[in-house]
N, C-alpha and C positions, 0 to 999 in steps of 0.2 A: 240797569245793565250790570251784570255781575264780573267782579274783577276778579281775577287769577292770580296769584304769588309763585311768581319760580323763583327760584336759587341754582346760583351756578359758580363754579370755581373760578377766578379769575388771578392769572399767575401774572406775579409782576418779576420783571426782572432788570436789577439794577446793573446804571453802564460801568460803574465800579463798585468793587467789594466796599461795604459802607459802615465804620469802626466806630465806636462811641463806648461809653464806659461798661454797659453791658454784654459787649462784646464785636465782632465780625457777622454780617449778613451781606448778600450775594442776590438774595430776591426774597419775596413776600407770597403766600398763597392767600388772595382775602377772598373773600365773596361777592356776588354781584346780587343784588334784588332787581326784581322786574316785575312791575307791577302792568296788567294787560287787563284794559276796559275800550274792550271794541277794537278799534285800531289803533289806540294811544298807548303806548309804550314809557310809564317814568321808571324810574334807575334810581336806584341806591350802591351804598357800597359799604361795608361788612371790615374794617382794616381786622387782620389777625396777628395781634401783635405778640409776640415770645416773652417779651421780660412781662407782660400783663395776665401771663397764664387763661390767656382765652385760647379757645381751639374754635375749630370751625364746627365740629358734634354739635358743639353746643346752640352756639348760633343757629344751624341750621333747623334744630330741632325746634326752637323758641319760636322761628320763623315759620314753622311748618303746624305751629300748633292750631286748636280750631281757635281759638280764641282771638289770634292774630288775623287768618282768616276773615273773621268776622269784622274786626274792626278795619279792614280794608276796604270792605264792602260798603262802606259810608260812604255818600251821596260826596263826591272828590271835591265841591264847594264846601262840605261842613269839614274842615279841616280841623278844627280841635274837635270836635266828637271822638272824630277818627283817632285821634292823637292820645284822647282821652280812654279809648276804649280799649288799646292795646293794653296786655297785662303784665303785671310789675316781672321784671328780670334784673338776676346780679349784671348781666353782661350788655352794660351800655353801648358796646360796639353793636349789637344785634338791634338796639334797640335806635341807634344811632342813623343804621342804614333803611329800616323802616321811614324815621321822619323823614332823612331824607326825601325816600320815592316818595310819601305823602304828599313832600312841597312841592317838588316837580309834579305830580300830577293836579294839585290846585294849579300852581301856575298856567300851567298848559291848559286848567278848563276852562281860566280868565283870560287867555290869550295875552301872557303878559310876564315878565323877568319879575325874580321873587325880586330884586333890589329895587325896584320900583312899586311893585303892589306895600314894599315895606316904606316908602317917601322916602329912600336915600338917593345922594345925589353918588355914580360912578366918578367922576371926578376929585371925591376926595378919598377915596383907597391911596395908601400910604404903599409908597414903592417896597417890592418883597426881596426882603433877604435872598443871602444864597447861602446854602451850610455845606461847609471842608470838613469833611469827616478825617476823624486823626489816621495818620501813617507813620509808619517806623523809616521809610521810601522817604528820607527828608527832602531829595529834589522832586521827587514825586508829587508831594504835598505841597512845595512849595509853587512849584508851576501851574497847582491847578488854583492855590490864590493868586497866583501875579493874573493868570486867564480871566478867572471868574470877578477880578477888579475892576477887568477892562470894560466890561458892562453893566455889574451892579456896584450900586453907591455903598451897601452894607454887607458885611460876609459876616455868616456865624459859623465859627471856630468851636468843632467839639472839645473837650475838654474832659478832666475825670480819667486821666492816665494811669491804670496800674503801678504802672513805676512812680508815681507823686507827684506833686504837684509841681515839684523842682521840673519835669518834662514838659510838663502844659505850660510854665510859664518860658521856658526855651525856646517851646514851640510859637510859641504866641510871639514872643519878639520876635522869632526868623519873620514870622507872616510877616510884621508890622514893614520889618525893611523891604518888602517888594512890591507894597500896594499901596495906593494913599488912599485906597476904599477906607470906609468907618470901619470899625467891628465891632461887636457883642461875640461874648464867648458861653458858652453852653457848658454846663458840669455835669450833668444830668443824674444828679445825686451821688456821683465820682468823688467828693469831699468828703472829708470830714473837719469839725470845726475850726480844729490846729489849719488845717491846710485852708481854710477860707480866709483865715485870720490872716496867713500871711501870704496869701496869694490877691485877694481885691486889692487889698491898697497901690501893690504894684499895676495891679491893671488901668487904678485910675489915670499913673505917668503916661501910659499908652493910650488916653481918651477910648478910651471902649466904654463904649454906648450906655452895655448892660451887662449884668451878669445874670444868665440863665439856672436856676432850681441849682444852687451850689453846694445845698445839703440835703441828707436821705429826705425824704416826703413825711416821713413820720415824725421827723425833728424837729416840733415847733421850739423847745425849748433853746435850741439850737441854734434858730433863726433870731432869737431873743439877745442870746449869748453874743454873735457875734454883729449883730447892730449896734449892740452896747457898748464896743471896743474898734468899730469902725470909724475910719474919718468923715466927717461930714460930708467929704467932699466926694464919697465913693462913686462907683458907678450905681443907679438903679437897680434891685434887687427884682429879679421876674420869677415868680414861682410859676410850675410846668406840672410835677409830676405830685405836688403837696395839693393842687387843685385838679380835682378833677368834676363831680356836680355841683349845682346850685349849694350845696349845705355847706360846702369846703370852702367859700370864698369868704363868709365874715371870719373865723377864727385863724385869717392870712391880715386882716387888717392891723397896720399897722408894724407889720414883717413884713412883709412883701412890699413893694413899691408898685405893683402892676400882677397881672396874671396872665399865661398863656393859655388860650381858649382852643379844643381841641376838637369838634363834631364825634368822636369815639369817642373820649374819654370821658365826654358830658350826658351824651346820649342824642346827641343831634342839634336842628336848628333851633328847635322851640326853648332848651333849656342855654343855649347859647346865647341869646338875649337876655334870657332872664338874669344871667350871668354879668352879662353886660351890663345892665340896670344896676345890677346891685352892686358891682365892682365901683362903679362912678359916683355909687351914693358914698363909699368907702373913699373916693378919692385916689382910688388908682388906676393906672394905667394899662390898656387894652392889647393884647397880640393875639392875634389870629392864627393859629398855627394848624400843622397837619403831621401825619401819620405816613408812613410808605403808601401811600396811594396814586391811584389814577387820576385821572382828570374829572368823575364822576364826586367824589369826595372834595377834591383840592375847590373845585369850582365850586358846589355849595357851600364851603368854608367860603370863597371869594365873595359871595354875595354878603356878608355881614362885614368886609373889610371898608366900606365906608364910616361906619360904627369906631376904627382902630386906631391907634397910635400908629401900630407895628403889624408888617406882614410875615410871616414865615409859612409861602405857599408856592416852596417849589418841589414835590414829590412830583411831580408829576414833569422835571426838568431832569429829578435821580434819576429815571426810570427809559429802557430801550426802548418798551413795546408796549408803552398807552395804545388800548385801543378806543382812545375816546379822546376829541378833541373838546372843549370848553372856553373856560377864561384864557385869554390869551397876553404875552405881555411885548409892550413897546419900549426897546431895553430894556430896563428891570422895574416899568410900571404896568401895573395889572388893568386890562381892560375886559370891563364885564359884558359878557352875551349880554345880546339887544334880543333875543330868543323866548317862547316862554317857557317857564320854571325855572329851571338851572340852566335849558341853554346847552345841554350837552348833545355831542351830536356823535355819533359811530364814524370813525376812520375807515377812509373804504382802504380795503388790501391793496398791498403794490401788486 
């Protein structure tokens, strides 16, 4: 039976303006895949992110090539065929939302949730972050961490203030006095070495968790420099934006304490394990993270968060008008569809 590939815009739009060292956003244009074999319907998602210089042209076009085509047309059981036949792309988001609808439509042909066809148990997904994008609105900011306390155990706190690092760590104390939630703080390569140097060690007095990708992604040497002059007793180093495929994760061992795993930035679920494997043979620690996304994306992420230390899978809590319901959470624990593939289901209109 021959399968079809459409692409379609899907406009996200955030319930607030959302700050972080790159800048202000408001909403996200990504892409949707729909893979269509008979009456079965799997879904993909496409994030299009701005500081990563991907556009939707491009995806679209990769998506729409014969070749892609082709490789969809695999018998939706031989799922690495399928996986294997699609052809090489710079733009691992395109290539991301492909695997995706891949797994959903395996799953769906085995009547069966990919965290189970993979032998994970739902019970041990680790409760998901919530992330306080920075504001200059300092009551603003701070009422949406006293809020966002009151139900989750962990907040992540952007960080990589323009103004230095003197801001983020003001900012970071006001948080600390209005919530007894944990935190990890996110820099998202907002640093440079001077300012990590003398901003972790004060994070440690504050028990924060982690410290999220605190230097550019290109700075290994950086990461080297200020380990070396760090107290032992730091927080956890989590590289984010220094990893992004399978090839990036050994030359982080031993700088990094852990990595943040992203479905976009890897190229989906298959190299997201692979990932996984080989971060553990390194001995570091796992987070499962996401993109401005829907509940299509955020939920295929969710399916590998029994695998994880750390969850960061709430895009799909930033956001007004998901139109797809998925993983769902009981306070701030993630509860995986009993569905098959990913389990995602279309919101019907009010």
């Amino acid at each position: 039976m021959t399968t079809t590939l459409e692409v379609e815009p899907l406009s996200l739009t955030l319930r607030t303006p959302f700050t972080l060292s790159y800048g202000t956003t408001t909403a996200r244009e990504n892409l949707l895949i729909r893979l269509r074999t008979g009456d079965q319907v799997a879904l993909g998602e496409a994030a299009i992110v701005p500081y990563y210089h991907e556009t939707a042209g491009r995806v679209t076009a990769y998506v729409a090539s014969p070749a892609v085509q082709g490789a969809v047309n695999h018998d939706p059981l031989h799922l690495e065929d399928a996986l294997n036949a699609l052809p090489p792309t710079p733009s691992s988001f395109a290539r991301a939302a492909l695997d995706i609808a891949l797994h959903d439509r395996w799953g769906a042909a085995l009547g069966e949730p990919l965290w189970r066809l993979w032998g994970l148990n739902p019970a041990r997904c680790p409760a998901t972050s919530y992330t306080i994008a920075m504001d200059d609105d300092e009551a603003a900011y701070l009422e949406r961490v006293r809020a966002a306390g009151q139900r989750f155990s962990l907040l992540k706190l952007k960080a990589g203030s323009p103004a230095g690092w003197e801001r983020d760590w003001q900012r970071i104390q006001a948080a600390r006095q209005v919530t007894d939630a944990a935190l990890c703080v996110d820099a998202n390569n907002g640093w440079d070495r001077a300012a990590a140097q003398a901003i972790i060690p004060r994070l440690s007095e504050l028990g924060v968790v982690f410290v999220e990708q605190p230097l550019p992604r290109g700075d290994l040497d950086g990461w080297r420099e200020v380990r070396r002059v760090l107290p032992a007793d730091h927080p956890p180093l989590i590289a984010d934006e220094a990893v992004q495929g399978v090839e990036s994760v050994a030359p982080l061992a031993g700088l990094a304490d852990g990595i943040n795993i992203k479905l976009a930035k890897c190229g989906g679920l298959r190299p997201a394990r692979d990932m996984i494997a080989l971060a553990r043979a390194f001995g570091m620690q796992i987070m499962i993270g996401c993109m401005v996304e829907s509940s299509v994306a955020v939920t295929a992420a969710a399916h590998l968060a029994p695998l994880a230390d750390y969850a960061d899978l709430d895009a799909n809590l930033l956001i007004a008008n998901d139109p797809f319901a998925g993983v769902l959470l009981e306070g701030d624990q993630l509860i995986l569809p009993d569905r098959p593939g990913l389990g995602v289901t279309a919101r019907v209109a009010a």
